[in-house]
C-alpha positions in Angstrom: -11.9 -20.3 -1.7 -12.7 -18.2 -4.8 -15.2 -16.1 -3.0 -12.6 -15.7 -0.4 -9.8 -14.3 -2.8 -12.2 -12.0 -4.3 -13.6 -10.7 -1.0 -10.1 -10.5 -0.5 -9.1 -8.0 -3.5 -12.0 -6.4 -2.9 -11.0 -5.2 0.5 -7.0 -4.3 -1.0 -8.5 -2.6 -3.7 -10.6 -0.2 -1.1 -7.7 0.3 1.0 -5.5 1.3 -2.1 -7.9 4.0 -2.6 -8.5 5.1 1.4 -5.0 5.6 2.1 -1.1 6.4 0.8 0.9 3.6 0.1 4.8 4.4 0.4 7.2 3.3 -2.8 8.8 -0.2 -1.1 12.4 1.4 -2.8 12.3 3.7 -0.6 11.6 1.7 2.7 14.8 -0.5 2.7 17.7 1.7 1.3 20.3 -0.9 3.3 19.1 -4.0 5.1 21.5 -3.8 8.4 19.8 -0.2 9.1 16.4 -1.8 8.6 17.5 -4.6 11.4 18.5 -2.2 13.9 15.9 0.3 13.3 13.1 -3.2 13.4 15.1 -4.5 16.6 14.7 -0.8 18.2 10.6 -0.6 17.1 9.9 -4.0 19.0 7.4 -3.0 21.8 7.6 0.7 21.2 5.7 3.2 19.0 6.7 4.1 15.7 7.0 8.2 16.7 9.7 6.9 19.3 11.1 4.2 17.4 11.9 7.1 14.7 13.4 9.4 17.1 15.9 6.9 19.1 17.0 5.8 15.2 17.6 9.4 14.6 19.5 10.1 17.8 21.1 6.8 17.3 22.3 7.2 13.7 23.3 11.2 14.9 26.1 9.5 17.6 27.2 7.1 14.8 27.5 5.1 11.9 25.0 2.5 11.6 27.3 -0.4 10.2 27.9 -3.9 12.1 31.4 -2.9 13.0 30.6 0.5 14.5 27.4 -0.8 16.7 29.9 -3.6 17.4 32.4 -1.9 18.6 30.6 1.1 20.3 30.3 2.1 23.8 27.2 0.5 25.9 26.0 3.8 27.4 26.2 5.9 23.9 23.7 3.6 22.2 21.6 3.2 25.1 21.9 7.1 25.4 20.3 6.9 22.1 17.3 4.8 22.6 16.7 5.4 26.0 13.2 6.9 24.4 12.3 3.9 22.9 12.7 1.9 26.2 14.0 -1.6 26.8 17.0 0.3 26.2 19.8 -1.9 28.2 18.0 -5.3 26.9 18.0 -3.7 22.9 21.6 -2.3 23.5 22.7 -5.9 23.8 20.5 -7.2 21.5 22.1 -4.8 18.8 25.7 -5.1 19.9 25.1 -9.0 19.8 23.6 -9.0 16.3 26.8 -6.6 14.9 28.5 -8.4 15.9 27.7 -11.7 14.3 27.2 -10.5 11.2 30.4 -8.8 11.5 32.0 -12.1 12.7 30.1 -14.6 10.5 28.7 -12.5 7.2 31.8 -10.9 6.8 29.9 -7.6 7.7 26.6 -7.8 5.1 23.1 -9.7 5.1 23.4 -10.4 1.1 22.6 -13.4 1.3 18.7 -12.3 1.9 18.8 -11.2 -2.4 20.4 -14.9 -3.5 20.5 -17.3 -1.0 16.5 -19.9 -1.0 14.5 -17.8 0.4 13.5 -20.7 3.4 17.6 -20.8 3.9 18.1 -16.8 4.0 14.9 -16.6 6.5 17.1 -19.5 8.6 19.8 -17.8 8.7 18.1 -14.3 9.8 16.1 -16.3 12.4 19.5 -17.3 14.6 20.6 -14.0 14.4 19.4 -12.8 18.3 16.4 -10.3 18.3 15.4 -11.4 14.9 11.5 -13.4 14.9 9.7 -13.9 12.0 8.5 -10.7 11.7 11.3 -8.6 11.2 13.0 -11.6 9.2 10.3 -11.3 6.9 10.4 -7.3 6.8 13.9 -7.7 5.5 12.9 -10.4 3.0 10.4 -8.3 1.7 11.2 -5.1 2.0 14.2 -5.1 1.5 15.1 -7.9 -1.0 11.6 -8.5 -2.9 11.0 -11.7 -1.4 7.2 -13.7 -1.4 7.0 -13.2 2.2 4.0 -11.4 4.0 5.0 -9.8 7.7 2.6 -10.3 9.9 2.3 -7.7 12.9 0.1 -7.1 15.6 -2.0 -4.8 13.4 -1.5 -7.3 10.2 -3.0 -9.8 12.8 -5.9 -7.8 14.2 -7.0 -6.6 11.1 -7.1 -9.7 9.0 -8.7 -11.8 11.5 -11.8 -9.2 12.2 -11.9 -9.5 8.8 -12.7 -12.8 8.3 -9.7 -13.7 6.3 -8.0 -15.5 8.3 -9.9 -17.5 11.1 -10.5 -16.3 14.6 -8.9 -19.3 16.0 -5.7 -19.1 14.2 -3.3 -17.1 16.2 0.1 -18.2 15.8 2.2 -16.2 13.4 3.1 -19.1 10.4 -1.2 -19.2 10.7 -1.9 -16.6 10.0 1.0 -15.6 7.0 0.4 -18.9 5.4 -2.9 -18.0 5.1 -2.8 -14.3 3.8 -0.5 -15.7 1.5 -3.0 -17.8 -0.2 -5.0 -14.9 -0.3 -2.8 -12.8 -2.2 -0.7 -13.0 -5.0 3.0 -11.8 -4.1 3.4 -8.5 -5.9 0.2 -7.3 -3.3 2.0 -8.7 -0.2 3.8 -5.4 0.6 0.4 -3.0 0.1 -1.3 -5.9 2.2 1.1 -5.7 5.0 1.2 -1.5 4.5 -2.2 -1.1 4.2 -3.7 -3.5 6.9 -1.1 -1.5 9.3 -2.8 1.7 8.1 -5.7 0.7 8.5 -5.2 -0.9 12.2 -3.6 2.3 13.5 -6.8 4.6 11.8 -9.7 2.7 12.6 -9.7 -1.1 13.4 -7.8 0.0 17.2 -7.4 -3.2 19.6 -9.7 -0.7 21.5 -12.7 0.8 20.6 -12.5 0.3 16.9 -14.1 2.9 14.9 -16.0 0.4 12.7 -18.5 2.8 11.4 -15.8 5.5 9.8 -14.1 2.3 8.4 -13.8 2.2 4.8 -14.3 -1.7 4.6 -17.1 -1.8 7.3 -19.7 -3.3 4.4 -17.0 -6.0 4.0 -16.3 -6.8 7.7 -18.1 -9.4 9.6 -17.0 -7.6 12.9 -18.3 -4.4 12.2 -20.1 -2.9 15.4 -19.3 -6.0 17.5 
């Protein structure tokens, strides 16, 4: 396991020095905009998912009782690029409107509230999986939680740190997790991303422009 959590920083360490890595204070400025704008990214590309938050956010506030309360057809106006537009339209006049209803308007209780109870409660909120329960933990409130996305995924399995036969999402976190100590978990989950969109593509990865080739046992494969 040792060898493992050094190969482990080893790789971190390289990726800290291949790419940017963006100040986590300024990814989460309030935690009901990162929901909607995580809800509207779900199956879409980030360029899109930027652009229907921007055209959303133009038409409106972004608060639970304005999405609440808003007209269908003027937010799916707004995310009509991101597609899915009707289904997410619901999904976000649905989720403003329990929070609204039930959290008296805020998601505080992700900063006090045990961090297993706060991800319960973000979990029966509708739209809201793991993942983008745990990008609000982390991102937004500092919690010891690593999100694992499809590049997260990717990435650390061809890795080899996490094993090719472990594909469910709790799997693979738990498992990263061990890996890392919790002040890394937001570079791991930034720079794994980075590095999934760059080089280690679901297709035709670009293994031998890869700055942790030397470290991968997929490399070339």
């Amino acid at each position: 396991m040792e060898s493992e959590v050094n190969r482990a920083k080893t790789i971190l360490s390289i990726l800290r020095g291949s790419f940017q890595l963006p100040d986590i204070s300024e990814v989460c400025v309030d935690p009901f905009k990162t929901l909607i704008r995580t809800i509207i990214s779900q199956s879409t590309a980030e360029v899109n998912t930027r652009r229907a938050f921007e055209r959303l956010s133009s038409k409106m506030p972004i608060t639970p009782k304005s999405l609440a309360e808003a007209e269908n057809r003027d937010i799916e106006e707004a995310l009509r690029v991101a597609g899915l537009y009707k289904n997410k339209t619901l999904v976000i006049k649905s989720v403003a409107r329990i929070i609204l209803e039930d959290f008296g308007g805020r998601l505080d209780f992700i900063y006090s509230t045990p961090l297993n109870e706060a991800r319960e409660k973000l979990l029966s909120l509708p739209g809201v999986g793991p993942k983008t329960a745990d990008i609000l933990l982390l991102f937004c409130a500092g919690r010891p939680v690593l999100p694992v996305d499809t590049h997260v995924n990717r990435v650390s399995r061809r890795l080899g740190l996490v094993p090719m036969d472990v594909k469910d999402y709790e799997g693979v976190r738990s498992r990263l997790e061990e890996l890392y100590e919790p002040r890394d978990y937001f570079a791991v989950h930034m720079l794994f991303i980075a590095l999934g969109r760059r080089f280690c593509r679901a297709r035709k990865p670009v293994c031998q422009k890869c700055p942790v080739n030397a470290l991968c046992p997929s490399a070339g494969i």
